[in-house]
C-alpha positions in Angstrom: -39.7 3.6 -13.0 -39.0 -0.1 -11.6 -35.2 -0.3 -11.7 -33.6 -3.8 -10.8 -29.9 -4.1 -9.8 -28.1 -6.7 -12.3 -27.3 -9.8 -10.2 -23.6 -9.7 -9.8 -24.1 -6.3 -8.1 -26.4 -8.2 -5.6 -24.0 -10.9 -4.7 -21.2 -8.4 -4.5 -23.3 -6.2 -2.3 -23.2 -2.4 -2.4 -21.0 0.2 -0.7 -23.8 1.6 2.0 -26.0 3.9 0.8 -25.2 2.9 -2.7 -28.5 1.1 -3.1 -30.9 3.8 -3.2 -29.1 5.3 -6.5 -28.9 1.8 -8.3 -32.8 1.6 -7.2 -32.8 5.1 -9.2 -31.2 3.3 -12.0 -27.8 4.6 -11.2 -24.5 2.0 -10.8 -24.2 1.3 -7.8 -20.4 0.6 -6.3 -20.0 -2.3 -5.6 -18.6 -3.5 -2.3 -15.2 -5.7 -2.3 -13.8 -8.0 0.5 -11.3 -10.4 1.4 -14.2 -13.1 1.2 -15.4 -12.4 -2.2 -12.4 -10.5 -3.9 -11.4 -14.1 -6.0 -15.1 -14.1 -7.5 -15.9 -10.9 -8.3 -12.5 -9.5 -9.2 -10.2 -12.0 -10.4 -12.3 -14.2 -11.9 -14.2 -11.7 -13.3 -14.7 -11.5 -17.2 -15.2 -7.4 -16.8 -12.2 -5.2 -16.0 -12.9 -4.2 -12.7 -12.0 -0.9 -10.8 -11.1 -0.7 -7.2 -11.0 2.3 -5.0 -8.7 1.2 -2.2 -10.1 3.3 1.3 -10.3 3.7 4.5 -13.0 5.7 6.4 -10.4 7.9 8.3 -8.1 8.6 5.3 -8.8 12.0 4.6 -8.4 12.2 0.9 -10.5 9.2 0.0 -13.5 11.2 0.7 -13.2 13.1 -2.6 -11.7 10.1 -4.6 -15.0 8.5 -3.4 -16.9 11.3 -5.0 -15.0 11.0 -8.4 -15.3 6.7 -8.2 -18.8 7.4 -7.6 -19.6 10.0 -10.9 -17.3 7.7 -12.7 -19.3 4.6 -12.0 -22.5 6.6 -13.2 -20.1 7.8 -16.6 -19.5 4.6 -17.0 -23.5 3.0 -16.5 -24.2 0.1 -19.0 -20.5 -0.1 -20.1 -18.7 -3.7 -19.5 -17.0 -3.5 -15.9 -17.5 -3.4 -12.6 -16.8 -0.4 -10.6 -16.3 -0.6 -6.2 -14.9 0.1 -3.4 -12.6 -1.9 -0.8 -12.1 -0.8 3.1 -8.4 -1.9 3.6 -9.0 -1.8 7.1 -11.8 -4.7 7.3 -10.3 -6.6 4.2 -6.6 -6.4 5.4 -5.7 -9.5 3.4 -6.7 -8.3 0.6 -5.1 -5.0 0.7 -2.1 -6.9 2.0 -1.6 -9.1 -1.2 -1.9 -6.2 -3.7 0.6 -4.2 -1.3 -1.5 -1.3 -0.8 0.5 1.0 1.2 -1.2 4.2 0.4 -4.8 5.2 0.2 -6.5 6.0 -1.8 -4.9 3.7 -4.5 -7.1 3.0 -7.7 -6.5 -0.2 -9.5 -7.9 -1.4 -12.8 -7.7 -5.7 -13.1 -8.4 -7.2 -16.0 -7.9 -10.9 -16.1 -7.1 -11.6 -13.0 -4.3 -9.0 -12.6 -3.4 -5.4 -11.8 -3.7 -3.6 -15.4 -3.0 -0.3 -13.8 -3.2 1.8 -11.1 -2.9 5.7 -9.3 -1.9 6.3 -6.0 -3.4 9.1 -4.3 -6.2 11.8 -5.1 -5.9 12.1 -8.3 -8.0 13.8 -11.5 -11.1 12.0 -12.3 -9.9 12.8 -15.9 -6.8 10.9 -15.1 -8.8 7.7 -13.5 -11.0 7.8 -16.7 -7.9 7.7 -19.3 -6.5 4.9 -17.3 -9.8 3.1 -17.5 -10.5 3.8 -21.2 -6.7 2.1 -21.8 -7.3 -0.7 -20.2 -10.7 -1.3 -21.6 -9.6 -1.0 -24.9 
């Protein structure tokens, strides 16, 4: 099977690594950043879910594993699912005051819809997301 990534998951970029399983047809995660967080997130017409991380933050490892099943869960649905290193998009991370990682945030229009700080249930993550996508 041919797969193709959709084109907003090419301009995004992917989360390394990610684009072997969206070549397998799987979601990939999509890669946030200070440069394009105002096109991809808050302009976006999707609800978009953000796993705020940092490489040496011990307990985003296993969030990253429950982002990463929840993104393929979620496969053909309407949003976007990634990731965003607070340490190389500081500005970013700044602005939403993210303080504590791993912090998962659900916008929708522009703004924070909700959001769980710390490792968390990926039943948990999934209700938010289900609320907030109506």
């Amino acid at each position: 099977m041919n797969f193709a990534c959709p084109p907003q998951f090419q301009l995004a970029g992917t989360v390394e690594g990610h684009l072997t399983e969206c070549e397998r047809g799987n979601m990939p995660l999509l890669a946030f950043t200070d440069e394009n967080f105002e096109e991809e997130v808050l302009k976006s017409d999707l609800p978009v879910l953000i796993d705020f991380w940092a490489p040496w933050c011990g307990p985003c490892q296993p969030m990253g594993q429950i982002i990463k099943e929840i993104a393929k869960d979620y496969e053909g649905k309407p949003i976007k699912i990634g990731k965003l290193d607070i340490d190389e998009n500081a500005k970013t991370a700044g602005k939403y005051g993210i303080l504590s990682i791993p912090t998962v945030a659900v916008f929708k229009e522009g703004k924070i819809a909700d959001q769980v700080i710390g490792l968390c249930p990926k039943a948990d993550i999934k209700e938010m997301l289900d609320k907030v996508m109506g």
